[in-house]
Backbone as XML, in Angstrom:
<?xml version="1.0"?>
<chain id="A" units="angstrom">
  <residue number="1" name="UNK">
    <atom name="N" x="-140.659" y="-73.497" z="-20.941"/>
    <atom name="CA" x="-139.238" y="-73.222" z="-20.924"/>
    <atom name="C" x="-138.766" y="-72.848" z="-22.320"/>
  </residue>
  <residue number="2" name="UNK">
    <atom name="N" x="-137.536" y="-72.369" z="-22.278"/>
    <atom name="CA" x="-137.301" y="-71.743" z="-23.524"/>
    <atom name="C" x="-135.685" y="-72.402" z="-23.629"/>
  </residue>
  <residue number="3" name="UNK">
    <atom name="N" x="-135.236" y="-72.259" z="-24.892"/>
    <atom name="CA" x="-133.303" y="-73.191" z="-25.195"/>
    <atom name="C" x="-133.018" y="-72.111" z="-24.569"/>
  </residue>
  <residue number="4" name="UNK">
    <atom name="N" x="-131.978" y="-72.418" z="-23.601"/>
    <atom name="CA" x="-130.693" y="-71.815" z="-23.358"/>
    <atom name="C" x="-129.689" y="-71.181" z="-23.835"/>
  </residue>
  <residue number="5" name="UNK">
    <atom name="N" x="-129.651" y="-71.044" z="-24.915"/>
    <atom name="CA" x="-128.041" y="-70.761" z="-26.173"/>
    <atom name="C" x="-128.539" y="-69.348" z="-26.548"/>
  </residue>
  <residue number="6" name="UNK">
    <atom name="N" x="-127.127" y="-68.752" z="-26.243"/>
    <atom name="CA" x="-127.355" y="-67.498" z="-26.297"/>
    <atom name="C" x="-126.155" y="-67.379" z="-28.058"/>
  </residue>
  <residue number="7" name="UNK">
    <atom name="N" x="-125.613" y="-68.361" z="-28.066"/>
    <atom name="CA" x="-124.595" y="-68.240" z="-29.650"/>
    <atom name="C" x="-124.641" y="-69.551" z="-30.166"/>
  </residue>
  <residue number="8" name="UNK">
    <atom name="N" x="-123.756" y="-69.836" z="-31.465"/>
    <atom name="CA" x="-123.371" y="-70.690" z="-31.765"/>
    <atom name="C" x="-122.807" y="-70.736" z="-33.160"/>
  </residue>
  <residue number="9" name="UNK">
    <atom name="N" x="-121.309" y="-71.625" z="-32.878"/>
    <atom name="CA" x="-120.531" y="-70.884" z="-34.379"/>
    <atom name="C" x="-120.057" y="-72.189" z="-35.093"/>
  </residue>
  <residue number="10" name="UNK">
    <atom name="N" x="-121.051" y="-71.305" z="-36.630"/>
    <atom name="CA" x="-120.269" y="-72.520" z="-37.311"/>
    <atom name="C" x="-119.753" y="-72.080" z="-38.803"/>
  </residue>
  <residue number="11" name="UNK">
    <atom name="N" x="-118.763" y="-72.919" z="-38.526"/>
    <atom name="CA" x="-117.624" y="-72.759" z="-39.910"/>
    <atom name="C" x="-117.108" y="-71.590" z="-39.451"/>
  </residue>
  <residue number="12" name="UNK">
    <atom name="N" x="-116.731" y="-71.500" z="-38.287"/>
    <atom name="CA" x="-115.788" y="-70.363" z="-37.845"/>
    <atom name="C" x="-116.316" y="-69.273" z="-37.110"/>
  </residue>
  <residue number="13" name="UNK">
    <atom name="N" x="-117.671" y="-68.822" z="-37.815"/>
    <atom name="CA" x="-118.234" y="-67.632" z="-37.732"/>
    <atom name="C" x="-119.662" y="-67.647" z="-36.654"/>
  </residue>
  <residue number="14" name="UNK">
    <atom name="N" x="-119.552" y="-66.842" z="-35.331"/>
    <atom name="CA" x="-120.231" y="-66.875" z="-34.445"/>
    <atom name="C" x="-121.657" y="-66.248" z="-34.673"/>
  </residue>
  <residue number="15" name="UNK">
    <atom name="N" x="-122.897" y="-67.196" z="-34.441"/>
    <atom name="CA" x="-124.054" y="-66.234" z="-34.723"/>
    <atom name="C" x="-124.377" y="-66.145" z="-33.241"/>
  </residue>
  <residue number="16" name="UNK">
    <atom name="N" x="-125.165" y="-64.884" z="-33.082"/>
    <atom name="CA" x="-125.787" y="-64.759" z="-31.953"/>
    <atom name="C" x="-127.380" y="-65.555" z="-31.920"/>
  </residue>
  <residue number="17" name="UNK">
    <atom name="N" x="-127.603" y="-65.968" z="-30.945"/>
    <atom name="CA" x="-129.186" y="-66.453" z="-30.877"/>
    <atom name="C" x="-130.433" y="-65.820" z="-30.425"/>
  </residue>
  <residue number="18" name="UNK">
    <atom name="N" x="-131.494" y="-65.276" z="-30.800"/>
    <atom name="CA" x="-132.188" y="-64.575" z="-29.932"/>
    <atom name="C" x="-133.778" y="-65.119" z="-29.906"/>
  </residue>
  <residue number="19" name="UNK">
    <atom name="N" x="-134.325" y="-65.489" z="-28.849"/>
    <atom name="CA" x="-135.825" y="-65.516" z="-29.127"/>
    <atom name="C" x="-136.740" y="-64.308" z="-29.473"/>
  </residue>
  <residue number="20" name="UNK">
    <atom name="N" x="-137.356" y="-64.347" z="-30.280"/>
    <atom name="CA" x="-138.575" y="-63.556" z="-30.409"/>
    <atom name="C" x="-139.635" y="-63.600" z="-30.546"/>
  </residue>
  <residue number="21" name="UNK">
    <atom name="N" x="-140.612" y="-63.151" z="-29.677"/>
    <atom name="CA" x="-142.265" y="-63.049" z="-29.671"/>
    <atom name="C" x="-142.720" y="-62.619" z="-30.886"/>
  </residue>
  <residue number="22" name="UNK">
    <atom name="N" x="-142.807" y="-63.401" z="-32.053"/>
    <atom name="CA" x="-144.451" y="-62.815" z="-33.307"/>
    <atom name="C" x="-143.455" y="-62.928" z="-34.281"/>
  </residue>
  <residue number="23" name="UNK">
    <atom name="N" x="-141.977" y="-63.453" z="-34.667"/>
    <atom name="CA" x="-141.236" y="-63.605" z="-35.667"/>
    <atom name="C" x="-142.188" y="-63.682" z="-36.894"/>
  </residue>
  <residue number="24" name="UNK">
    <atom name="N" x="-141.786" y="-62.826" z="-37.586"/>
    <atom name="CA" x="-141.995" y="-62.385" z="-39.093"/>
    <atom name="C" x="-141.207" y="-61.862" z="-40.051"/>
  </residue>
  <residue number="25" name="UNK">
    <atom name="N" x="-141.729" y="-62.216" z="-41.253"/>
    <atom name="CA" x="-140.797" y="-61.255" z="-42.161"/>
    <atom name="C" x="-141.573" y="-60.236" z="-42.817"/>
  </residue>
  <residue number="26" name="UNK">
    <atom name="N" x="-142.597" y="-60.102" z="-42.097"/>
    <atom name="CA" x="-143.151" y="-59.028" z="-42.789"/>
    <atom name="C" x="-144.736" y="-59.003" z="-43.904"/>
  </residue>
  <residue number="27" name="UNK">
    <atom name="N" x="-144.514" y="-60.297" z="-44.286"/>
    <atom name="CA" x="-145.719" y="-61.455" z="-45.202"/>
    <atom name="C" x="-146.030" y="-62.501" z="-44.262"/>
  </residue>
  <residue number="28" name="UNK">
    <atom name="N" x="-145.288" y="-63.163" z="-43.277"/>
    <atom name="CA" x="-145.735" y="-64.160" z="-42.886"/>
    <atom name="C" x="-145.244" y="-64.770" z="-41.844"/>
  </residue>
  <residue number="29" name="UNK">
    <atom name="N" x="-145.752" y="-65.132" z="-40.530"/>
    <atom name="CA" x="-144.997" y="-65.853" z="-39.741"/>
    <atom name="C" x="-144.060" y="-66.638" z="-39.767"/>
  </residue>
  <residue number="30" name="UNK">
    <atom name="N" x="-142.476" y="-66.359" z="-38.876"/>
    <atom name="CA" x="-141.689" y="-67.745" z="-39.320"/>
    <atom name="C" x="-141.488" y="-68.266" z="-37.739"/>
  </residue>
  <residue number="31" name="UNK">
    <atom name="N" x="-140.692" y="-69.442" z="-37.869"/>
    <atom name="CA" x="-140.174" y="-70.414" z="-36.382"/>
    <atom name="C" x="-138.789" y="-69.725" z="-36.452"/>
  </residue>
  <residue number="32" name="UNK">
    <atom name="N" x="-138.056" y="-69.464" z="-37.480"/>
    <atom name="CA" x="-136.739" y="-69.686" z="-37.435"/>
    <atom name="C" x="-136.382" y="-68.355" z="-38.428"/>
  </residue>
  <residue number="33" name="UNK">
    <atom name="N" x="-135.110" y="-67.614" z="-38.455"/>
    <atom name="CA" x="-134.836" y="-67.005" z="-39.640"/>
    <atom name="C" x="-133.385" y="-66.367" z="-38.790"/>
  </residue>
  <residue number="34" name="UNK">
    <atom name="N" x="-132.237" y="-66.819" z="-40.292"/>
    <atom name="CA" x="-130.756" y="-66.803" z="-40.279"/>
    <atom name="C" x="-130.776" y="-65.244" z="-40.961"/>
  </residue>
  <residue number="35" name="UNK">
    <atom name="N" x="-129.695" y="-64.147" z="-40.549"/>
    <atom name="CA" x="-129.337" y="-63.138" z="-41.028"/>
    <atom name="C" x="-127.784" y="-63.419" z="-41.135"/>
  </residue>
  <residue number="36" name="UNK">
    <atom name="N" x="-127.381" y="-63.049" z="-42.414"/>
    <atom name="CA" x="-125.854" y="-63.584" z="-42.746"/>
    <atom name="C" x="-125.059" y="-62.512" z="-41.858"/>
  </residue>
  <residue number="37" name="UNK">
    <atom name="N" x="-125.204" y="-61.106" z="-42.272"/>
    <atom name="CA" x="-124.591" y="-60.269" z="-42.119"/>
    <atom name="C" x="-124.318" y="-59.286" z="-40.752"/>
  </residue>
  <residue number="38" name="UNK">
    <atom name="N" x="-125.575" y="-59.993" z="-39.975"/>
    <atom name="CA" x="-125.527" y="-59.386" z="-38.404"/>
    <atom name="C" x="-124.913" y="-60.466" z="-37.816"/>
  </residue>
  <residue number="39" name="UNK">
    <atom name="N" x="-125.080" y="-61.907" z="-38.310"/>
    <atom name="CA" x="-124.669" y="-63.032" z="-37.374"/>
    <atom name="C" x="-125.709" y="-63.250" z="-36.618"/>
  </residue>
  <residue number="40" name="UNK">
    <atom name="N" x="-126.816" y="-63.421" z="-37.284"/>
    <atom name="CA" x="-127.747" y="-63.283" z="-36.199"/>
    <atom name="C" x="-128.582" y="-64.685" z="-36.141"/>
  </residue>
  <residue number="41" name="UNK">
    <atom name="N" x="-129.212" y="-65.492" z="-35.826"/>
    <atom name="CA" x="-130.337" y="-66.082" z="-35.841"/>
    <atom name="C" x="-131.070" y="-65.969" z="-34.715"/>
  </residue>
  <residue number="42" name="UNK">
    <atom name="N" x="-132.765" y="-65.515" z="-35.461"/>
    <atom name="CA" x="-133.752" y="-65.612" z="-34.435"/>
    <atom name="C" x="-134.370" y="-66.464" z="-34.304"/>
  </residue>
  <residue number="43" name="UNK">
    <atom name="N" x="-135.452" y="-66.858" z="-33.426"/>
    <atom name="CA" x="-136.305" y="-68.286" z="-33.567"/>
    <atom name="C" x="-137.063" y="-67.152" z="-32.237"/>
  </residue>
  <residue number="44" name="UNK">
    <atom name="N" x="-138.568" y="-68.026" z="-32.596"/>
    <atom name="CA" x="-139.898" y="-67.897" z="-32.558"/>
    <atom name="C" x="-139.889" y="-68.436" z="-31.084"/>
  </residue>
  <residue number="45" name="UNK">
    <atom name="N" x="-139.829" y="-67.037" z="-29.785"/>
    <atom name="CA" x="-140.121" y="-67.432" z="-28.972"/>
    <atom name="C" x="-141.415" y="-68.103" z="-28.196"/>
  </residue>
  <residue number="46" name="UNK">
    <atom name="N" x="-142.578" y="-68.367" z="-28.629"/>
    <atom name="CA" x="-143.665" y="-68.825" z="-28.368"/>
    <atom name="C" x="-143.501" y="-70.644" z="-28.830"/>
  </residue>
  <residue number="47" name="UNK">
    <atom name="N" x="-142.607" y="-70.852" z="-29.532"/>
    <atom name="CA" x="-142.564" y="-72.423" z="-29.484"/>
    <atom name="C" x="-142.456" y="-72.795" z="-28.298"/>
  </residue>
  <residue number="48" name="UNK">
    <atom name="N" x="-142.553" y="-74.203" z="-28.420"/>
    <atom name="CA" x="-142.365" y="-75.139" z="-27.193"/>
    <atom name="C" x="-140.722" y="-75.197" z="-27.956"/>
  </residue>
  <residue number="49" name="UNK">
    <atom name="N" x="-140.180" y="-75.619" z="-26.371"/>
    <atom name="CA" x="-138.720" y="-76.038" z="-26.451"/>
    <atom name="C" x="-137.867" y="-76.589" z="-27.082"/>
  </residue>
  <residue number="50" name="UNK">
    <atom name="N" x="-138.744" y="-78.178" z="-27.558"/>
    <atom name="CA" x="-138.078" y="-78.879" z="-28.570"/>
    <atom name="C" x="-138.090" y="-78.232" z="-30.303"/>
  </residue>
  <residue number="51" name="UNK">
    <atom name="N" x="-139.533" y="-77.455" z="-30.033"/>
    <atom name="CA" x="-139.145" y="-76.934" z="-31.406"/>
    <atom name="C" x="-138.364" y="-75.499" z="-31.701"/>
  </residue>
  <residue number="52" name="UNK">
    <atom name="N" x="-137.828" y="-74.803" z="-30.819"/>
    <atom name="CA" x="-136.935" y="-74.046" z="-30.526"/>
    <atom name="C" x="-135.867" y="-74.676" z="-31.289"/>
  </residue>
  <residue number="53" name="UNK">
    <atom name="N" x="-135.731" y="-75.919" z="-30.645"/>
    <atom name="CA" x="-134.223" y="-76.421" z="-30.279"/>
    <atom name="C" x="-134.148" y="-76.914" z="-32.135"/>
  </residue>
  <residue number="54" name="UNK">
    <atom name="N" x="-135.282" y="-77.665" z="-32.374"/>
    <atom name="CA" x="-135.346" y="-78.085" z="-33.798"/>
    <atom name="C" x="-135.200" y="-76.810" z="-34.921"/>
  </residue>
  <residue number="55" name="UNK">
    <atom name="N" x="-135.786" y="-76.271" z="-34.295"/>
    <atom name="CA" x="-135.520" y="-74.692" z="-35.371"/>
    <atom name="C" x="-134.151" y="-74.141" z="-35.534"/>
  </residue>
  <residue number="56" name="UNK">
    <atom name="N" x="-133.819" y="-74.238" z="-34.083"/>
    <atom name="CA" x="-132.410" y="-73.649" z="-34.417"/>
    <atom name="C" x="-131.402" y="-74.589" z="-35.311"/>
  </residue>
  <residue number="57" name="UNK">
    <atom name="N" x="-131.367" y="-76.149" z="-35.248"/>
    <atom name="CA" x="-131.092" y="-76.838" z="-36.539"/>
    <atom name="C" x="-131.613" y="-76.424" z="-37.800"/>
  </residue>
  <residue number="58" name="UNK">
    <atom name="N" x="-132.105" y="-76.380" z="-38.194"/>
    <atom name="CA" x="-132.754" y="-75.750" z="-38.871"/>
    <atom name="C" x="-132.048" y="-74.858" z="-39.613"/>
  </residue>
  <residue number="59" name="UNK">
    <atom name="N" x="-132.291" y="-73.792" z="-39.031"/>
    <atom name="CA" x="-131.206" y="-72.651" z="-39.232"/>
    <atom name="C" x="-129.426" y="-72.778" z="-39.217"/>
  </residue>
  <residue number="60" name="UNK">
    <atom name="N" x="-129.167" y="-73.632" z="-38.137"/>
    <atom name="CA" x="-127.680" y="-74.043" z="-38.529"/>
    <atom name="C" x="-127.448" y="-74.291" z="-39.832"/>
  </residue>
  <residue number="61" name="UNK">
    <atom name="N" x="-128.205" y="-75.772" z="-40.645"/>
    <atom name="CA" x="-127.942" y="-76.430" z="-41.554"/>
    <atom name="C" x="-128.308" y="-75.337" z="-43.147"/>
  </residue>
  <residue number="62" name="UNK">
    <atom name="N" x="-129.322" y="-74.079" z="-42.513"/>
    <atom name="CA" x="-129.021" y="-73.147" z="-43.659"/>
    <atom name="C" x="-127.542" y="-72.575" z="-43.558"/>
  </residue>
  <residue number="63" name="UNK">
    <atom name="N" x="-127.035" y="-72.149" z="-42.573"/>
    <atom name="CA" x="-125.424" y="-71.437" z="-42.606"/>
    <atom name="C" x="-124.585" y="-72.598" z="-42.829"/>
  </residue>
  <residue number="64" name="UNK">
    <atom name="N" x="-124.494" y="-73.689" z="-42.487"/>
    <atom name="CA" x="-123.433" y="-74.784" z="-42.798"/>
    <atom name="C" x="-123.526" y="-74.791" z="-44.849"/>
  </residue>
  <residue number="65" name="UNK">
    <atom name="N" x="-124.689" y="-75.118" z="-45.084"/>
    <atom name="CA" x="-124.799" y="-75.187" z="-46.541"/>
    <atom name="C" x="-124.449" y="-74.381" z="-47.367"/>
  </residue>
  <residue number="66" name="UNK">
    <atom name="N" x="-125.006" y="-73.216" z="-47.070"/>
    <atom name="CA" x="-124.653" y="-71.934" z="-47.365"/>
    <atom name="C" x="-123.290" y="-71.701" z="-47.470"/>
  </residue>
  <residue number="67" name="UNK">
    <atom name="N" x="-122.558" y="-71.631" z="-46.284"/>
    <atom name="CA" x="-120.785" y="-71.570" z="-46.292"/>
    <atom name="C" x="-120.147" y="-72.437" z="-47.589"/>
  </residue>
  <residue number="68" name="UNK">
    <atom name="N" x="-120.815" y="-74.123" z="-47.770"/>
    <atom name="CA" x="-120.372" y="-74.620" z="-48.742"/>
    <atom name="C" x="-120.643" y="-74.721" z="-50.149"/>
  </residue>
  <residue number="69" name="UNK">
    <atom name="N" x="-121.372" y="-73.173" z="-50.282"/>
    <atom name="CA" x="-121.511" y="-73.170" z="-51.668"/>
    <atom name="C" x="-123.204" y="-73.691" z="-52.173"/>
  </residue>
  <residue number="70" name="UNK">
    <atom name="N" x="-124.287" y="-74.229" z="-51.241"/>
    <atom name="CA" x="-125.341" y="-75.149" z="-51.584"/>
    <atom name="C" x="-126.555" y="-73.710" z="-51.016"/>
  </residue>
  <residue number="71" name="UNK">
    <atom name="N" x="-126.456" y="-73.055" z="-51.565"/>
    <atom name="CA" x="-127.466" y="-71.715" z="-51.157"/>
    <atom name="C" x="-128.810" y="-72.369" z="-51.949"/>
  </residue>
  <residue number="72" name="UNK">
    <atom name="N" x="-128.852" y="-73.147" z="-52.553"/>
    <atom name="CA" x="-130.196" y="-73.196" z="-53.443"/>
    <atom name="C" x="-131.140" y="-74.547" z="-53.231"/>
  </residue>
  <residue number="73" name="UNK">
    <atom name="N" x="-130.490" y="-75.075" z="-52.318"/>
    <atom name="CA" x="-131.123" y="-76.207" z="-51.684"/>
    <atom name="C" x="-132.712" y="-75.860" z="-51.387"/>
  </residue>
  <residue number="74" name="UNK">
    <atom name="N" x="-133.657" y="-76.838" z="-52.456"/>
    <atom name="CA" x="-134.637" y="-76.621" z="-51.489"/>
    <atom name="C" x="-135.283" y="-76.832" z="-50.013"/>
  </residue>
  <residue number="75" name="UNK">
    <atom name="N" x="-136.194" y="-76.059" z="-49.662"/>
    <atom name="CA" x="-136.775" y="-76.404" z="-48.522"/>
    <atom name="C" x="-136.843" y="-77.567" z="-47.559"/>
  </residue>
  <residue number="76" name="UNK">
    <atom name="N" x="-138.095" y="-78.196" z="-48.638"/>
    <atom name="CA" x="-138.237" y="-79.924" z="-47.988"/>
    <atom name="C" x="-136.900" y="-80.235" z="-47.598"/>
  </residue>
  <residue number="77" name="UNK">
    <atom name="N" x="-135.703" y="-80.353" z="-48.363"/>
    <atom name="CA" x="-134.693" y="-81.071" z="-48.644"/>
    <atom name="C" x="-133.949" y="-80.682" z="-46.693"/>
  </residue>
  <residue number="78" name="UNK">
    <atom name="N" x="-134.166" y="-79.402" z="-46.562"/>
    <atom name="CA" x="-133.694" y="-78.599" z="-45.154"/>
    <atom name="C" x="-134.331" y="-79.161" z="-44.547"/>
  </residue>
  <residue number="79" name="UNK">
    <atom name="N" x="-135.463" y="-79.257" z="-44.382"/>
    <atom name="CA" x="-136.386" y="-80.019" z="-43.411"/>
    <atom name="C" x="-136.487" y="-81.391" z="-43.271"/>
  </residue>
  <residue number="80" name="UNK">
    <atom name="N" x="-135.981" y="-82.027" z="-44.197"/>
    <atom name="CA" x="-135.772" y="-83.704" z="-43.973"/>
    <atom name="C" x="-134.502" y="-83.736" z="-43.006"/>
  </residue>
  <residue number="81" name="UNK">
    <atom name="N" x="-133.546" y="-83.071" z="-43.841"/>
    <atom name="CA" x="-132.272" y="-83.257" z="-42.918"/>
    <atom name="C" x="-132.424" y="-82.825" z="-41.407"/>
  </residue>
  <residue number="82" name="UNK">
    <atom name="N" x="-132.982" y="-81.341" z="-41.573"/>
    <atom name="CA" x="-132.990" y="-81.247" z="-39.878"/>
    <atom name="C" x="-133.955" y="-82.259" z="-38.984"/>
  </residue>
  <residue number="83" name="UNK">
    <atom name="N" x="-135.148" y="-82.511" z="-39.448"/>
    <atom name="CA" x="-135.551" y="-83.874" z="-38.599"/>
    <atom name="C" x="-134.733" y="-84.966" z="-38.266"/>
  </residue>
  <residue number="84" name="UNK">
    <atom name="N" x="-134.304" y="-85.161" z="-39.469"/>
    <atom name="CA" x="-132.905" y="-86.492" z="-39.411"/>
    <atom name="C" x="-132.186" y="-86.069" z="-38.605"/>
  </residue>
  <residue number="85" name="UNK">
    <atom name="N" x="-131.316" y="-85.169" z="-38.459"/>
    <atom name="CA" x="-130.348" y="-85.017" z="-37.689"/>
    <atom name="C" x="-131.048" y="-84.517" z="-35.831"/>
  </residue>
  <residue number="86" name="UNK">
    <atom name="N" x="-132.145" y="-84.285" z="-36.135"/>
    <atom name="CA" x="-132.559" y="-83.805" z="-34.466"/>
    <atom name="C" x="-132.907" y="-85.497" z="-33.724"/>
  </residue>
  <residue number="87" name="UNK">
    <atom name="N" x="-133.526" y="-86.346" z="-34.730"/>
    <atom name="CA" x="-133.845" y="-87.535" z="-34.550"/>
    <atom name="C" x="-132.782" y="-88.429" z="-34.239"/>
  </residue>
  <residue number="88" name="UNK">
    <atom name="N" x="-131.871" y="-88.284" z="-34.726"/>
    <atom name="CA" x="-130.593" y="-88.756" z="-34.284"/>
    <atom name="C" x="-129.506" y="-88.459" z="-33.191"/>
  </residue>
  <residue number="89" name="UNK">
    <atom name="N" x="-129.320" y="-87.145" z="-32.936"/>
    <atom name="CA" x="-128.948" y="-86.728" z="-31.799"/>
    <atom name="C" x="-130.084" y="-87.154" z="-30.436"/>
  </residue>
  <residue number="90" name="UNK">
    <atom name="N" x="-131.261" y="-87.104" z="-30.868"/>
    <atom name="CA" x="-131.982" y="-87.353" z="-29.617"/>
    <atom name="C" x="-132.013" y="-88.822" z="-29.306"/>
  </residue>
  <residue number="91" name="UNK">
    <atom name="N" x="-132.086" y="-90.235" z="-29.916"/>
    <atom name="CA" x="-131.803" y="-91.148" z="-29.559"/>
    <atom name="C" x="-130.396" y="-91.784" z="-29.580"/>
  </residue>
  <residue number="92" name="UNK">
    <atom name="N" x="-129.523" y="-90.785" z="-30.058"/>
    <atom name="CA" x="-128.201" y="-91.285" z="-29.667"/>
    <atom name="C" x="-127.362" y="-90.264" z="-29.039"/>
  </residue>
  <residue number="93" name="UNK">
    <atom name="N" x="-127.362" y="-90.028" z="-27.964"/>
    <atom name="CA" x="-127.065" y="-88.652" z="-27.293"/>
    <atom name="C" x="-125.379" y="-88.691" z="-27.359"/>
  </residue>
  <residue number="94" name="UNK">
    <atom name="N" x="-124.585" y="-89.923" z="-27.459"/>
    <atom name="CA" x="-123.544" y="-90.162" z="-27.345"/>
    <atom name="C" x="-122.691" y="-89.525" z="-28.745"/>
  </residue>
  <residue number="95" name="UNK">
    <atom name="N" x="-123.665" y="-89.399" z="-29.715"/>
    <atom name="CA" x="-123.147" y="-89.253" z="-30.976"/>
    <atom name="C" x="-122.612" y="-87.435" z="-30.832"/>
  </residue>
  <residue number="96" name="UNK">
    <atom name="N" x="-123.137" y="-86.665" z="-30.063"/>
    <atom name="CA" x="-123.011" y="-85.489" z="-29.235"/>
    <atom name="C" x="-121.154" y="-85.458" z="-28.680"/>
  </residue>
  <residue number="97" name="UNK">
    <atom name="N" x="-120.880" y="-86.549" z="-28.121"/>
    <atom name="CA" x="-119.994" y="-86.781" z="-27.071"/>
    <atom name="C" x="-118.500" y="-86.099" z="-28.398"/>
  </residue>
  <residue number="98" name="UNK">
    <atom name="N" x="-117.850" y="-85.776" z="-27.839"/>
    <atom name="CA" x="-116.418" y="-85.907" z="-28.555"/>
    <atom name="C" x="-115.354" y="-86.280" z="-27.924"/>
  </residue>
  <residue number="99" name="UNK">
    <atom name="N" x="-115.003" y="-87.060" z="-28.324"/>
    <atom name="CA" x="-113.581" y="-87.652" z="-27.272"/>
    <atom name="C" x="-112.301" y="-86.831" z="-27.458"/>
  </residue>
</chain>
């Protein structure tokens, strides 16, 4: 199975979502990759689901950061958080909820 989400907007600004078969940039395979200026994010249709779903965090938390000025964040630092935060939504599903 593959995520469902065909968009998703943050800090105002709507990206589109798209899977793709063999994602690259050209040097090297990726899971995930944000385009500022199309609104675009793709992710690596050959994952399994959850890591779809983790990728596309992933990629959110580059455009959330990004919007606030933190473009230079390293890597690891992206990848701790998005585990953290996928790890957390998944055993607390309520934290999801908005009243």
């Amino acid at each position: 199975m593959s995520i469902q989400i065909e968009a998703v907007k943050i800090g105002g600004i709507v990206y589109q979502v798209q899977l793709v078969p063999d994602l690259a940039d050209g040097k090297q395979k990726l899971d995930g990759h944000i385009q500022y200026r199309p609104c675009l994010i793709q992710i690596e249709a050959q994952l399994a689901e959850q890591m779809q779903m983790l990728t596309l965090w992933h990629e959110i938390l580059h455009a959330m950061l990004t919007q606030a000025g933190q473009k230079q964040l390293p890597e690891p630092v992206i990848e701790a958080l998005t585990y953290g935060i996928f790890q957390a939504l998944r055993d607390n599903p309520k934290l999801a909820e908005i009243p």
